[in-house]
C-alpha positions in Angstrom: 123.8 -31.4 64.3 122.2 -29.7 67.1 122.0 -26.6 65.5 119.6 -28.8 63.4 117.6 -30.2 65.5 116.7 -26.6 66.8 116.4 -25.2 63.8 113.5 -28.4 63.2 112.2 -27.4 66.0 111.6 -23.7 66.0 110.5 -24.0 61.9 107.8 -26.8 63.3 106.3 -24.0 66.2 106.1 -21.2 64.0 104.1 -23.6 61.3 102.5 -25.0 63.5 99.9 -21.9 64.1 99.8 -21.7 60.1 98.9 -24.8 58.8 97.3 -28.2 60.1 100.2 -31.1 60.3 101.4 -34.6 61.7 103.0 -33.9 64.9 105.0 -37.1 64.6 106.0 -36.1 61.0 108.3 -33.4 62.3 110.2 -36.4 64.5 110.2 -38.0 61.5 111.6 -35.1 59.2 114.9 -35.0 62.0 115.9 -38.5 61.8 115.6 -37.9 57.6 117.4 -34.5 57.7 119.9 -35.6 60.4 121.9 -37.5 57.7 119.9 -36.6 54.4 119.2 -33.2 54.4 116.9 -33.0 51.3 119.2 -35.9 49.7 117.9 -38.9 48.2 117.2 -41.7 50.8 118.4 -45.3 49.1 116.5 -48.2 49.5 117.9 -50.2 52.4 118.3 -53.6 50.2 119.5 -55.0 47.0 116.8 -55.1 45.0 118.5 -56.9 42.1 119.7 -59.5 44.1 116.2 -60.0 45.3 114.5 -60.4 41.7 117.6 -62.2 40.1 117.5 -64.9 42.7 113.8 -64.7 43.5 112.1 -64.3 40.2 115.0 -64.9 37.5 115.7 -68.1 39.2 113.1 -69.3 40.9 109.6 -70.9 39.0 107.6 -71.2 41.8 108.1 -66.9 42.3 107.7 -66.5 39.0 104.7 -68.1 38.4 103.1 -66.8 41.5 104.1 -63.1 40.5 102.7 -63.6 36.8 99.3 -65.1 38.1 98.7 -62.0 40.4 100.0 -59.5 37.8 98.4 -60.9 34.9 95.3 -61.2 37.0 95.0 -57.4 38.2 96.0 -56.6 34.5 92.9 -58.2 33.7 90.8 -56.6 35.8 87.9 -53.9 35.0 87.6 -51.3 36.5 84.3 -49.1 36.3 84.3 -45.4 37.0 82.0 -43.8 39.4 81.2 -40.0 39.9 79.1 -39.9 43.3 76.5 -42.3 42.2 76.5 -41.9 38.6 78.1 -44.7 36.7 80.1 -43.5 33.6 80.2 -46.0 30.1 83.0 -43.6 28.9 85.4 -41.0 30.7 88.7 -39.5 29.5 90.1 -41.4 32.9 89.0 -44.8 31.5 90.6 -44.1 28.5 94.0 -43.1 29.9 93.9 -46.6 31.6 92.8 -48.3 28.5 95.7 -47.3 27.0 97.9 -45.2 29.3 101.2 -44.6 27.1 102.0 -45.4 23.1 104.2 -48.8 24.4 101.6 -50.8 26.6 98.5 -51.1 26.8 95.9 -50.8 30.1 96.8 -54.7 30.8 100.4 -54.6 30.3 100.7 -51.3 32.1 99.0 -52.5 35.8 100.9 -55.8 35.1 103.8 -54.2 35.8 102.8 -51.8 38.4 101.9 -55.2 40.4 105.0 -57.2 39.7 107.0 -53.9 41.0 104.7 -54.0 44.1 105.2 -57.5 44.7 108.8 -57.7 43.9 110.2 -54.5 45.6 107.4 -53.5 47.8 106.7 -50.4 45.8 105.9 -49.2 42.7 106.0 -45.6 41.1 103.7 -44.2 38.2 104.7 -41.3 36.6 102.3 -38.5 35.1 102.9 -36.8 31.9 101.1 -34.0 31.3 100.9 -31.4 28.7 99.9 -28.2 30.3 96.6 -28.8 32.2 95.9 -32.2 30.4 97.0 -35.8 31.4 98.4 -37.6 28.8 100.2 -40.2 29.5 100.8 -43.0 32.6 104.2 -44.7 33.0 105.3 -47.5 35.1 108.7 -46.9 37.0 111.5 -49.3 37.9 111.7 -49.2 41.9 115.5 -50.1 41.9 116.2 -46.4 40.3 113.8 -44.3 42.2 114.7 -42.4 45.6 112.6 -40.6 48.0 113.7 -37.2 49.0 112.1 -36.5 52.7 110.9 -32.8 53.1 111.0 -30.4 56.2 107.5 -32.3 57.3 109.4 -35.6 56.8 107.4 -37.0 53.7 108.9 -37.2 50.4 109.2 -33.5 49.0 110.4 -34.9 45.3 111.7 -38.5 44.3 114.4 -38.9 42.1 115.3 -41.3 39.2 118.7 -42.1 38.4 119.8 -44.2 35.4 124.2 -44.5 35.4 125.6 -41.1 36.3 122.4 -39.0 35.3 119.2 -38.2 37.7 115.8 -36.8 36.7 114.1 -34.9 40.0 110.7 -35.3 40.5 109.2 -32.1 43.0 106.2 -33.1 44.3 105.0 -29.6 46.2 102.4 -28.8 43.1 98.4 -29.5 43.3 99.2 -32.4 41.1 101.9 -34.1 41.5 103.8 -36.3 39.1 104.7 -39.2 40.8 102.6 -41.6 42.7 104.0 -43.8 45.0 102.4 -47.5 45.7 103.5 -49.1 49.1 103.0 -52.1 51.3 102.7 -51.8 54.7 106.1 -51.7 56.3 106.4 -51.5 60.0 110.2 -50.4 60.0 110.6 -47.8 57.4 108.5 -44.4 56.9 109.0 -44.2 53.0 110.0 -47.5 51.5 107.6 -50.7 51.6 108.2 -54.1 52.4 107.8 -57.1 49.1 106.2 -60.0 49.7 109.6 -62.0 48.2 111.7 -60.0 51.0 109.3 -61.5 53.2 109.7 -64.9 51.2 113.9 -64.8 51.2 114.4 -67.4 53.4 112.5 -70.0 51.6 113.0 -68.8 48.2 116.9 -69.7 49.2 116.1 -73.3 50.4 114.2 -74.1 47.4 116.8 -72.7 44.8 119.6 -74.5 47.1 116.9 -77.8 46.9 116.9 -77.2 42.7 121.0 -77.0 42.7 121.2 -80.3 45.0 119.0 -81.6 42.0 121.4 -80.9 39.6 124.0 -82.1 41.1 122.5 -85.2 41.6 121.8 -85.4 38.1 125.5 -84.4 37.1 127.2 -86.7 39.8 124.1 -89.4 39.9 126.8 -92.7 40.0 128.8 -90.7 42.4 127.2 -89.8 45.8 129.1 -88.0 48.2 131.7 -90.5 49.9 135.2 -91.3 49.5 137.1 -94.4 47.7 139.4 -95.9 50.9 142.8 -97.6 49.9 143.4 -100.6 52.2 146.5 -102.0 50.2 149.6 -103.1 52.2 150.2 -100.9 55.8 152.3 -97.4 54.5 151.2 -98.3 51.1 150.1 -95.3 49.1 148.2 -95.2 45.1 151.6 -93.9 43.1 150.8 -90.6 40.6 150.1 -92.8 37.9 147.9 -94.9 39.6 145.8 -91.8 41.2 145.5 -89.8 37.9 144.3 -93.3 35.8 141.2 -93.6 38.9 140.5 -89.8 38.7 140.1 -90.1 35.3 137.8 -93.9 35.0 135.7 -92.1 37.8 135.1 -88.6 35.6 134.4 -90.5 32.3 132.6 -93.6 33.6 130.8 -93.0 36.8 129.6 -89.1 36.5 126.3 -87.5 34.4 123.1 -88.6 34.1 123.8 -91.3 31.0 125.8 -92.8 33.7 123.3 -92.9 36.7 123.4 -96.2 38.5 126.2 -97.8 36.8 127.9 -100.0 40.1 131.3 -98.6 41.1 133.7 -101.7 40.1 136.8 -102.0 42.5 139.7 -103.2 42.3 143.0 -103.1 44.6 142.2 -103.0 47.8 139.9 -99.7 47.2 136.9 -99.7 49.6 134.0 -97.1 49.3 132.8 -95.5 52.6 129.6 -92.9 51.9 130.3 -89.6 54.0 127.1 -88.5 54.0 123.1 -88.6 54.4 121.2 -89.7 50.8 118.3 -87.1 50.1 116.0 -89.8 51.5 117.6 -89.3 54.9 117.4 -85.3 54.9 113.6 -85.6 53.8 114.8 -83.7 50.4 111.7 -83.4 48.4 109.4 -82.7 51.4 111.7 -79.6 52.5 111.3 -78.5 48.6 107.5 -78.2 48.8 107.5 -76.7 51.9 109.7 -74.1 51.2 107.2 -73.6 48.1 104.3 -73.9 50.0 106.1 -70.8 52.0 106.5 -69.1 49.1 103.3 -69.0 47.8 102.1 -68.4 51.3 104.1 -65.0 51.0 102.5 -64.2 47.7 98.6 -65.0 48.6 98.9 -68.1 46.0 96.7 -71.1 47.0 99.4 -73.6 46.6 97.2 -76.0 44.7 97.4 -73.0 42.0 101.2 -73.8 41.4 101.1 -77.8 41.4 102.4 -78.2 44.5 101.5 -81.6 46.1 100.7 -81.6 49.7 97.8 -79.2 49.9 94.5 -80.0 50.7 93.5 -77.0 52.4 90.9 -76.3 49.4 88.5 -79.6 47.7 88.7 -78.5 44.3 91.0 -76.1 42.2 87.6 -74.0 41.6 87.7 -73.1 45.3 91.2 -72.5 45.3 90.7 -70.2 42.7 87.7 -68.6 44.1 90.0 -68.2 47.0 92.9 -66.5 45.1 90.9 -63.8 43.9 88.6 -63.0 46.8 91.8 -62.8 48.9 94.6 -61.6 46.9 93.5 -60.4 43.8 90.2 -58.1 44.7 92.0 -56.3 47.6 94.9 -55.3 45.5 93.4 -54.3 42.7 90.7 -51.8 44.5 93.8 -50.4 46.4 95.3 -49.5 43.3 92.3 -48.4 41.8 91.8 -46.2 44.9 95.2 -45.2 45.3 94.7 -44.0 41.2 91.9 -42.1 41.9 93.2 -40.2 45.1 96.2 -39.6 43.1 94.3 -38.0 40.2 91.7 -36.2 41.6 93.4 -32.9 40.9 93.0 -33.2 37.3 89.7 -35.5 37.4 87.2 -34.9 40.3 87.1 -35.8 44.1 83.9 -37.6 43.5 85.8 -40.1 41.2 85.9 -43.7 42.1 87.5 -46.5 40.6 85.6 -49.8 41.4 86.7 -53.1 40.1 83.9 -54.8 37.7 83.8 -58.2 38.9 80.9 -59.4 36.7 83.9 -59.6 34.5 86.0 -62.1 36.4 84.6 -65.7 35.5 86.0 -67.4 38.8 83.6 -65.7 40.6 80.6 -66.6 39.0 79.0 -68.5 41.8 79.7 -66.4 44.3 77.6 -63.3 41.7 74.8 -65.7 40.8 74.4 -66.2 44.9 74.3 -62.5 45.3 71.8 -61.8 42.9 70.0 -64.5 44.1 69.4 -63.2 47.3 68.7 -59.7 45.9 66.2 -60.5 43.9 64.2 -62.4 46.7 64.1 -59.4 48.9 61.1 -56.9 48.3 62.3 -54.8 50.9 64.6 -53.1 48.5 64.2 -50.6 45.8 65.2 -50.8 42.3 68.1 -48.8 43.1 69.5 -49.8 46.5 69.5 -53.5 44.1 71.6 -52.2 42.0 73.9 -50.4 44.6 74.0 -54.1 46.5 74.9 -55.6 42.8 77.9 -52.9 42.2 75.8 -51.1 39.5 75.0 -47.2 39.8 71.4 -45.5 40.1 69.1 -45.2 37.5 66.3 -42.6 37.0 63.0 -43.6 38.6 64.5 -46.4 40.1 63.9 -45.7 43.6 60.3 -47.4 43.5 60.1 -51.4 44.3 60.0 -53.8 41.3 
């Protein structure tokens, strides 16, 4: 081990007169090569306990992860070079329809839900010598980062049973791009908004399975049936198994709920525990949702849960959800996209999000061009730029 670290450190000195680098990466490439070496680095958490109990299970997670997904599926995006604004572009088709099974929608939808689910997401490039054909959307739980000698991930590899497909990543355009959120305790691996969420997504499936119960045992809440017959005197087998049995057929389900408990024999019923009334059921329920959507930038009003009033109307709320949630995720992708395939594209490429397309923020556009149109201080052109559109020709005069 510390012929290792030496050997870390002499390779970072000699590189470090040939080549610009972080000088923290090379801290980071030890504590990766200390006990990976080149390997695979695994996730740090079950994913598929996380989306089986989060979004298999849970409707308030599900719905909040199909309204953001859906919504940045939706999403237009226009395509910039420098100024110039392009109608069509071989990139704009490739996201229109980015492989033969999906299309541009169903392809970012699950880009997102991965992002929001496991805190990363991986798109794979297929390419047929020096053309881009094809974009593909890669399940998280199978992919591995492989740290390099400068500690960030050299090649990434996918692994489906006993087989693995490596992915190097050390060419000018490389095949796998990597989507993170921000994740203050690990270097390759981002953190999901439902890890965030775990807590309360437990509480509000434990809250569903109380209702269940309920339903199943509604005649029979948690308590105990006393016998106070003669002092020593004890139920014998027979008469044990015949009130086991009236209680299972009679008293239990929901076509039963709220028949009274008729007793007979010196049998007394003492309750053992607090009704849901006492432990505030429903109200824990919302909250815990209320957390949930919290974790997933969701106005709450968005998922019918009662309690909020931190927005006047659902317009507002949904104003709200895409102004705060939706916009900022979707230019990060689009940005990440075109940083990503600049190689094959252009560095002057830039994906910007068409929001004259998205209806819920029509007021807040018909504000803006308001305003723009009442200022004579601006040219034709700097308009335009204020309005998202690109230049025009002879449209830097005043009008």
């Amino acid at each position: 081990m510390l012929e290792t670290i030496k050997t870390l450190f002499s390779a970072s000195k000699l590189r470090a007169s040939e080549a610009k680098a972080s000088r923290t990466a090379h801290l980071i490439a030890i504590e990766s090569n200390l006990y990976s070496l080149g390997r695979a680095r695994w996730t740090p958490r079950d994913y598929a306990a996380l989306a089986r109990e989060g979004y298999a299970k849970n409707a308030i997670v599900y719905r909040a992860v199909r309204l953001v997904s859906e919504a940045i599926g939706a999403t237009a995006f226009t395509l910039f070079e420098g100024e110039r604004e392009h109608d069509s572009h071989p990139l704009l088709e490739l996201l229109a329809r980015p492989n033969p099974r999906q299309d541009g929608a169903g392809f970012l939808e699950g880009v997102t839900a991965h992002l929001l689910l496991a805190g990363n997401a991986y798109i794979e490039a297929v390419t047929l010598g020096d053309d881009l054909r094809e974009l593909y959307a890669l399940r998280p739980d199978r992919m591995k980062v492989v740290p390099g000698p400068e500690g960030w991930p050299e090649a990434y590899e996918y692994t489906i049973g006993a087989r693995a497909l490596r992915f190097e990543q050390t060419a000018a355009f490389p095949p796998i791009l990597h989507l993170t959120f921000f994740n203050p305790l690990d270097d390759h691996y981002g953190l999901a908004p439902l890890e965030a969420a775990a807590v309360a997504v437990d509480t509000h499936n434990a809250a569903a399975k109380w209702n269940k119960a309920l339903l199943d045992n509604a005649a029979r809440p948690s308590g105990a049936l006393v016998y106070a017959g003669p002092e020593g005197a004890v139920l014998n087998d027979g008469q044990f198994d015949r009130l086991k049995k009236e209680l299972g057929e009679q008293y239990s389900g929901a076509a039963n709920a709220g028949r009274p408990l008729l007793l007979e024999g010196g049998l007394d019923w003492k309750p053992m525990s607090l009704t849901p009334h006492d432990m505030d059921f429903m109200e824990a329920k919302h909250a815990a949702a209320r957390e949930i959507a919290l974790a997933f930038g969701v106005p709450p009003m968005l998922l019918g849960i009662p309690g909020d009033a931190t927005y006047s109307n659902y317009q507002e709320a949904n104003r709200a959800f895409y102004r705060l949630g939706v916009l900022p995720l979707a230019q990060r992708i689009g940005a990440a996209l075109t940083q990503w395939l600049a190689p094959v594209y252009g560095e002057d490429m830039r994906l910007a999000v068409d929001t004259d397309r998205i209806e819920a923020l029509n007021a807040d556009r018909a504000a803006l061009w308001d305003r723009v149109t009442r200022a004579p201080f601006l040219t034709i052109n700097e308009k335009r730029a204020a309005t998202g559109y690109g230049a025009v020709e002879g449209g830097d005069s005043f009008g």
